[in-house]
Every structure is written in structure tokens, then in C-alpha cells.
PAKOLRO-774651 format. One record per residue (C-alpha): residue in one letter; x, y, z; residue number from 1. Coordinates in nm, 3 decimals. Example, Ala and Ser with C-alpha at 12.3 -4.5 7.8 and 13.67 -1.06 7.14 Angstrom:
// residues 2
a,1.230,-0.450,0.780,1 .
s,1.367,-0.106,0.714,2 .
//
This chain:
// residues 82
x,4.919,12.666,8.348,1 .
x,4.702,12.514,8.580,2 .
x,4.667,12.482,8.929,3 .
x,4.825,12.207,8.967,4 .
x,5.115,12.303,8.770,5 .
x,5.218,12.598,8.945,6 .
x,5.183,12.453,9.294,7 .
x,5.386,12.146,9.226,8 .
x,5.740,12.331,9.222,9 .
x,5.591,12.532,9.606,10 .
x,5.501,12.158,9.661,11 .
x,5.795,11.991,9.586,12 .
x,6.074,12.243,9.623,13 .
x,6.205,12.045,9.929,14 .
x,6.174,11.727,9.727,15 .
x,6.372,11.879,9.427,16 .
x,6.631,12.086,9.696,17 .
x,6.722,11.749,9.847,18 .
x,6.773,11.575,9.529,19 .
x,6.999,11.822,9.417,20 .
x,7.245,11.820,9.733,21 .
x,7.228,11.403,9.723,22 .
x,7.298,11.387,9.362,23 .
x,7.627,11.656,9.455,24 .
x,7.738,11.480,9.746,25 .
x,7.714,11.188,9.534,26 .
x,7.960,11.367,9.277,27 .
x,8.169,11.500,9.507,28 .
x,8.252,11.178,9.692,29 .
x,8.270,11.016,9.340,30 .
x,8.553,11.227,9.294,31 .
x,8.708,11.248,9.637,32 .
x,8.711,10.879,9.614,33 .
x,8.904,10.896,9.311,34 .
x,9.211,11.100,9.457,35 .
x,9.228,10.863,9.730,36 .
x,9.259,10.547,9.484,37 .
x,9.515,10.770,9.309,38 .
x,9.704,10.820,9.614,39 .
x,9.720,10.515,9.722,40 .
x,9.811,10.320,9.403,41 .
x,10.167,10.593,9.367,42 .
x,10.464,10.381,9.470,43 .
x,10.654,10.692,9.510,44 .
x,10.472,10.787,9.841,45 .
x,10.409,10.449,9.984,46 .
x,10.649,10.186,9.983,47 .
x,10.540,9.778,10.007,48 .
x,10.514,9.587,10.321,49 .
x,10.838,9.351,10.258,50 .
x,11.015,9.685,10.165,51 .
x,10.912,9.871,10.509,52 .
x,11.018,9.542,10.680,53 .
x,11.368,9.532,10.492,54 .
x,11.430,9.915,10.611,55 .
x,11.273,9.955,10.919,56 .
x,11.387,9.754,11.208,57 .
x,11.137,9.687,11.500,58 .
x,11.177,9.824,11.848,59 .
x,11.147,9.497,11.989,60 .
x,11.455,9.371,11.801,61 .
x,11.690,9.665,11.894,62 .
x,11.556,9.658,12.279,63 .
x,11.708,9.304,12.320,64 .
x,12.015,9.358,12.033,65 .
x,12.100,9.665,12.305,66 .
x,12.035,9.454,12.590,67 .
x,12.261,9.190,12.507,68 .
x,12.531,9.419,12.392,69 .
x,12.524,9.605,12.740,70 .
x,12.525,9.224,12.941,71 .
x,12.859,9.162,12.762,72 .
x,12.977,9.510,12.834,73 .
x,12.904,9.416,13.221,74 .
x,13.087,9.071,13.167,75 .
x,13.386,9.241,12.977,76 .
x,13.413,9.536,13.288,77 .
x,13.399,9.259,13.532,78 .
x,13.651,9.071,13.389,79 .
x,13.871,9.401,13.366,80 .
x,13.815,9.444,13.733,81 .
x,13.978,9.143,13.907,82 .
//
């Protein structure tokens, strides 16, 4: 070998070191990335927008569906009173 050739891996080792750990981050996020579109395409776990809206009623709704049950409440005890 010559000179060259056996001072190009002391040379380059750094060069060739940070390849490697790209190249498996690279992999690994390749597959991580894969899981997640796996996850997120199962219907069993996630359920559709118009489905969430059809089970899950918003606070907003109930807050004034309470409030206006308790004003006729008030109206009915009033009533009772006189």
C-alpha cells in the first residue's frame, strides 16, 4: 500500500463515521415514519371527523342546553310559589 492509501481511512475516519450515522438516522426515520403512516391510516383507533361530531357533543352546546333548562326550572318554581 502506499502512503496515501493507508492515511486516507486516519484521514477520513470522521468523514466515513458521519456518513454512517446519517445514512442510519436516515433508515431509522424511514422506518419510524412508516409506523406513523400505519397508525394513522387504522380506522379502528381513530374515528372520522363527521363521526367525532355525531358522538361527541360540544361544551358550548350543553352550557346553554343546561342553561335554558335551569331558566325554566326558575320560571316553573316561581310559578309554584304564588
Amino acid at each position: 500500500m502506499t502512503v496515501q492509501q493507508t492515511s486516507f481511512l486516519k484521514n477520513n475516519i470522521f468523514n466515513l463515521s458521519t456518513l454512517f450515522a446519517v445514512l442510519g438516522f436516515i433508515i431509522y426515520q424511514a422506518r419510524w415514519q412508516e409506523k406513523v403512516d400505519v397508525h394513522i391510516n387504522d380506522k379502528s383507533m381513530h374515528q372520522e371527523f363527521k363521526e367525532q361530531v355525531q358522538i361527541f357533543v360540544p361544551r358550548i352546546e350543553l352550557d346553554s342546553k343546561f342553561k335554558s333548562i335551569s331558566d325554566q326550572l326558575d320560571r316553573i318554581e316561581k310559578k309554584l310559589d304564588k
